[in-house]
MIFI-628517 format. One record per residue (C-alpha): residue number from 1; z, x, y. Coordinates in steps of 0.25 Angstrom, whole numbers, plus 5000, padded with zeros to 4 digits. Layout:
R    k     z     x     y
R  NUM     Z     X     Y
...
//
This chain:
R    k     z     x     y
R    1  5270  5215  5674
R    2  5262  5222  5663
R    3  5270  5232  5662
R    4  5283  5226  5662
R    5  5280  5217  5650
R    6  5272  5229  5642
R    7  5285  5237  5645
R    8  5295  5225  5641
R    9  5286  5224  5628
R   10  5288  5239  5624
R   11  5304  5236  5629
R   12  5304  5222  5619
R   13  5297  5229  5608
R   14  5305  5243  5610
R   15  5318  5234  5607
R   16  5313  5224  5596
R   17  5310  5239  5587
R   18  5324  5243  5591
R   19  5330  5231  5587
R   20  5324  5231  5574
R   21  5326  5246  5571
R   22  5343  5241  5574
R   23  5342  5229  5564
R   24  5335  5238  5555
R   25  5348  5246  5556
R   26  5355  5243  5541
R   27  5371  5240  5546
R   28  5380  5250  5542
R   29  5389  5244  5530
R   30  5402  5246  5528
R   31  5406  5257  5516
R   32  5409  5250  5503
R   33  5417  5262  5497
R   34  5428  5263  5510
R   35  5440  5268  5501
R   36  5438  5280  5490
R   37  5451  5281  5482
R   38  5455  5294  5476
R   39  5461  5297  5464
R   40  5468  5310  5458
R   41  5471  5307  5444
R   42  5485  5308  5439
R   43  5496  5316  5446
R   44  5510  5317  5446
R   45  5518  5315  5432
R   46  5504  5312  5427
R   47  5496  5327  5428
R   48  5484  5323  5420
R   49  5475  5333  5411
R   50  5482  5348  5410
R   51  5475  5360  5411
R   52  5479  5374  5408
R   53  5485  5374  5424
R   54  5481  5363  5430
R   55  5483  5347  5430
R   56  5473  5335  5431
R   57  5481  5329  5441
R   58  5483  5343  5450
R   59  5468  5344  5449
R   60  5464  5328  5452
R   61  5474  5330  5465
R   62  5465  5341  5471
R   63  5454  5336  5466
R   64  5454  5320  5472
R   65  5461  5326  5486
R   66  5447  5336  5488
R   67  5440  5324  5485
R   68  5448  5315  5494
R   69  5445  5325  5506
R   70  5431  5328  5503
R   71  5429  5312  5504
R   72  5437  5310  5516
R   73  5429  5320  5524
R   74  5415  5315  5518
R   75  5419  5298  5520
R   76  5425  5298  5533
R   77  5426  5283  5532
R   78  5430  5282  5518
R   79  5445  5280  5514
R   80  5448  5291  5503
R   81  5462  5288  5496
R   82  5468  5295  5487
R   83  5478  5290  5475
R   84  5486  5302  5475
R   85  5486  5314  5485
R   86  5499  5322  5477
R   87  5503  5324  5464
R   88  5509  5311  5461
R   89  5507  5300  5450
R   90  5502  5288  5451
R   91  5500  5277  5440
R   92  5485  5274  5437
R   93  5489  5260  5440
R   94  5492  5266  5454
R   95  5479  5272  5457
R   96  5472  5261  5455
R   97  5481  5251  5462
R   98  5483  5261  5471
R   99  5466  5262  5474
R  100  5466  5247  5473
R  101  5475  5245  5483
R  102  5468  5256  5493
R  103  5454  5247  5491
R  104  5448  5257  5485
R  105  5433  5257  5484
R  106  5430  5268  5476
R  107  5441  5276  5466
R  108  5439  5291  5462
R  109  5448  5297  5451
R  110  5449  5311  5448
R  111  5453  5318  5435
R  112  5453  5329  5429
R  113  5449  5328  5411
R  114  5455  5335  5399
R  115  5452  5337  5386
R  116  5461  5339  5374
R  117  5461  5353  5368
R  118  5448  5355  5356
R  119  5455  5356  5342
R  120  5448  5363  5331
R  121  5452  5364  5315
R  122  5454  5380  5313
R  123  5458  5379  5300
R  124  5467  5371  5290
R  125  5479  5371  5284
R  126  5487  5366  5272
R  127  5497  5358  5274
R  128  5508  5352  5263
R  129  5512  5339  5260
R  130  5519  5332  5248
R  131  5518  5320  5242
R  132  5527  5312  5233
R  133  5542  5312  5230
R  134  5553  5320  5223
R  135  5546  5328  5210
R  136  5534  5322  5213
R  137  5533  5327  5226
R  138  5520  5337  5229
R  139  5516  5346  5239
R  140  5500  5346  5243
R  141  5493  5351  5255
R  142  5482  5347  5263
R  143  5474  5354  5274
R  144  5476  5351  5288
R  145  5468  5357  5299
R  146  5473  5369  5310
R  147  5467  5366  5323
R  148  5466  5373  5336
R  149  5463  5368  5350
R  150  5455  5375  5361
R  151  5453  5369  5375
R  152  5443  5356  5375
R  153  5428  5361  5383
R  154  5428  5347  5389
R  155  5422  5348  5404
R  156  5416  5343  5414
R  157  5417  5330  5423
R  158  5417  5314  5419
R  159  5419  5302  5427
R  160  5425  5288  5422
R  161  5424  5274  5425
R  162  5431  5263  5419
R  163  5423  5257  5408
R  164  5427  5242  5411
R  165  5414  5235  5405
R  166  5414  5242  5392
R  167  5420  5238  5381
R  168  5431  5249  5372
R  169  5417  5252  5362
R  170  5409  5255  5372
R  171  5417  5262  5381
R  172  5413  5277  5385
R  173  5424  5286  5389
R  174  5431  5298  5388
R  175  5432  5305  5374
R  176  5447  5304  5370
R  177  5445  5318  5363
R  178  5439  5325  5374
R  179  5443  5319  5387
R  180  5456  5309  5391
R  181  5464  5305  5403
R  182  5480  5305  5403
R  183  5485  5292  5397
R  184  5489  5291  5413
R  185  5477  5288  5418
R  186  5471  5280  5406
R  187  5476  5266  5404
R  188  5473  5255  5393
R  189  5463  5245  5398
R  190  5462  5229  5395
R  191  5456  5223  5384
R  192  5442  5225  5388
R  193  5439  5210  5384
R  194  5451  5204  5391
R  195  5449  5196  5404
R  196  5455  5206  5413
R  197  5444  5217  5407
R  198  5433  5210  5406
R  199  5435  5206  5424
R  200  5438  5219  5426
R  201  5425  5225  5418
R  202  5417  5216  5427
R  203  5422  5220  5441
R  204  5420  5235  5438
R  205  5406  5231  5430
R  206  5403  5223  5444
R  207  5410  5231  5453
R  208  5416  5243  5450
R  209  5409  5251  5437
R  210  5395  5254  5442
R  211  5399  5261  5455
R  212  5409  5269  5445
R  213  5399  5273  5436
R  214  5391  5276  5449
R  215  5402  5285  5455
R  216  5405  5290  5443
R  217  5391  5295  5440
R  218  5388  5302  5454
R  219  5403  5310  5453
R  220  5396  5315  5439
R  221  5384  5317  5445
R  222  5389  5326  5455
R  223  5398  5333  5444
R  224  5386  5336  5436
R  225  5379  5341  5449
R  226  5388  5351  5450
R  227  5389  5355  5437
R  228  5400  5350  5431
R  229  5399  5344  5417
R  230  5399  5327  5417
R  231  5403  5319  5404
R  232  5397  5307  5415
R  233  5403  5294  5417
R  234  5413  5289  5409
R  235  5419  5274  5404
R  236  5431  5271  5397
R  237  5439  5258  5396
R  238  5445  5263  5382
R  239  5455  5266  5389
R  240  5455  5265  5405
R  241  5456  5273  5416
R  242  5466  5266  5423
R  243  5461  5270  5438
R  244  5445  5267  5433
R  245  5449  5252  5428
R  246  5459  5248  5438
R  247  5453  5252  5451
R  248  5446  5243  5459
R  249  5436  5250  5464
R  250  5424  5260  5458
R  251  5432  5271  5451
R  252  5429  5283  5444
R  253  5438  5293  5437
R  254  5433  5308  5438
R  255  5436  5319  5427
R  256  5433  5332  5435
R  257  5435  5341  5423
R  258  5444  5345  5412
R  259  5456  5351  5414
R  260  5459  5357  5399
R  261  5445  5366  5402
R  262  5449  5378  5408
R  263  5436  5380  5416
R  264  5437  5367  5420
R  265  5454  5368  5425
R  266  5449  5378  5432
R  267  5437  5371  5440
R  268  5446  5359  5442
R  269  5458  5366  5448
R  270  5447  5376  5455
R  271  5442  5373  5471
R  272  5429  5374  5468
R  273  5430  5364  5457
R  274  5437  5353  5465
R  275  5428  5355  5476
R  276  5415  5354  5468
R  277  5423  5341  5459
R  278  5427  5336  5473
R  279  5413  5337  5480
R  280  5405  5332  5465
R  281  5415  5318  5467
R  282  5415  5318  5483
R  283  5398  5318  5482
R  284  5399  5307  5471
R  285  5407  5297  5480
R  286  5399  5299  5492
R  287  5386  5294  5485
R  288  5393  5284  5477
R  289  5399  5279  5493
R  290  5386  5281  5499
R  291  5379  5274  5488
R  292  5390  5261  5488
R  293  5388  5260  5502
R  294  5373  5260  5503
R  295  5373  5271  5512
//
């Protein structure tokens, strides 16, 4: 009798430490970030940024379907969508209703940046112009400057988000002389104190801009690793990037290089470059995934 209740003691207590040890098990949560939307930007009638042989809109197309496989593979359960797998146009109006519509959690632009051409004062010359009428017309001259223009250094990687808690002075963006978009992908933006603005600054301030900034800063991060030059994370909402303020959801726009820099066409269009870009953005969304659903 002694034995049978010792060994039902050992039994009893054997499954009161398993039953803790499975509640102690956390439950498994389901993934916050179900649906990555891809987008190549521009395409079609709308090339983007020229180089000396290549497009922005070629090179984003590469670029975003590399990514697309490399996330497919690596996030089995995740849904990886795409905005454009051709060369075809599509509105910025569209991507963004086009994410929106697809339940986007997360929305990953590519781009590729350009720089307008240095200009530097050679020389001057005189140039004639005349003043008054009939016999008392005159001839005079003034000097005007000769200029000549080299390809612009600019280089390197930058990722925006959509400022949409700043105002117009204290917005930090792009510098018009070095860096811009197409007018295709850049969009007038409210009256930042409008009623419309001012809801839609506090759903991305509560919602949306933090995680940007995060994303954004780990795709830099991973840039910089590699050695790439990073200008960092950027803000506008001088003028808006249209995909960035009208996408519900995180969003980050990534500028992968300048295509008006010869060395850097030439990384862009090159395999190792796409890989290496590819794998820099691939690593960031995985720990930004990982890190939203707390795994």
């Amino acid at each position: 009798m002694a034995k049978s209740l010792h060994a039902f003691s050992l039994v009893f207590a054997l499954g009161l430490i398993l039953g803790s040890m499975v509640i102690a098990q956390p439950l498994s949560r389901p993934p916050k970030i179900k649906t990555i939307i891809i987008d190549a930007g521009h395409g079609g009638t709308d090339p983007g940024a020229r180089g000396e042989y290549s497009t922005e809109a070629q090179i984003t197309l590469q670029i975003a379907q590399r990514l697309d496989t490399l996330l497919r593979n690596e996030l089995t359960e995740t849904r990886i969508v795409m905005t454009r797998n051709t060369d075809v146009y599509h509105s910025v109006t569209e991507k963004a209703n086009f994410a929106n519509r697809e339940n986007g959690d997360l929305f990953v632009c590519v781009h590729v940046n350009a720089a307008p051409p240095k200009k530097t004062v050679t020389g001057y010359k005189s140039v004639p112009y005349y003043k008054g009428k009939g016999s008392k017309r005159k001839k005079y001259y003034r000097k005007v400057p000769i200029y000549a223009t080299s390809p612009n250094p600019a280089h390197g990687t930058s990722t925006y988000v959509w400022a949409a808690d700043r105002s117009d002075e204290k917005a930090k963006g792009i510098i018009e002389d070095e860096r811009y978009e197409s007018s295709a992908e850049v969009m007038d933006i409210p009256d930042v104190n409008s009623p419309e603005a001012m809801i839609k600054a506090r759903l991305w301030s509560q919602k949306f801009f933090k995680n940007s900034v995060k994303l954004a800063s780990m795709i830099e991060d991973e840039f910089v690793a590699v050695g790439r030059k990073s200008a960092g994370v950027l803000q506008r909402n001088h003028m808006g990037i249209w995909v960035l303020q009208a996408t519900n959801m995180p969003a980050v726009l990534i500028e992968t290089g300048f295509i008006t820099d010869k060395d850097e066409e030439a990384y862009l269009n090159s395999e190792s470059g796409q890989i290496e870009l590819t794998r820099s953005i691939a690593n960031a969304v995985l720990k930004y995934k990982a890190m939203v659903d707390g795994k």
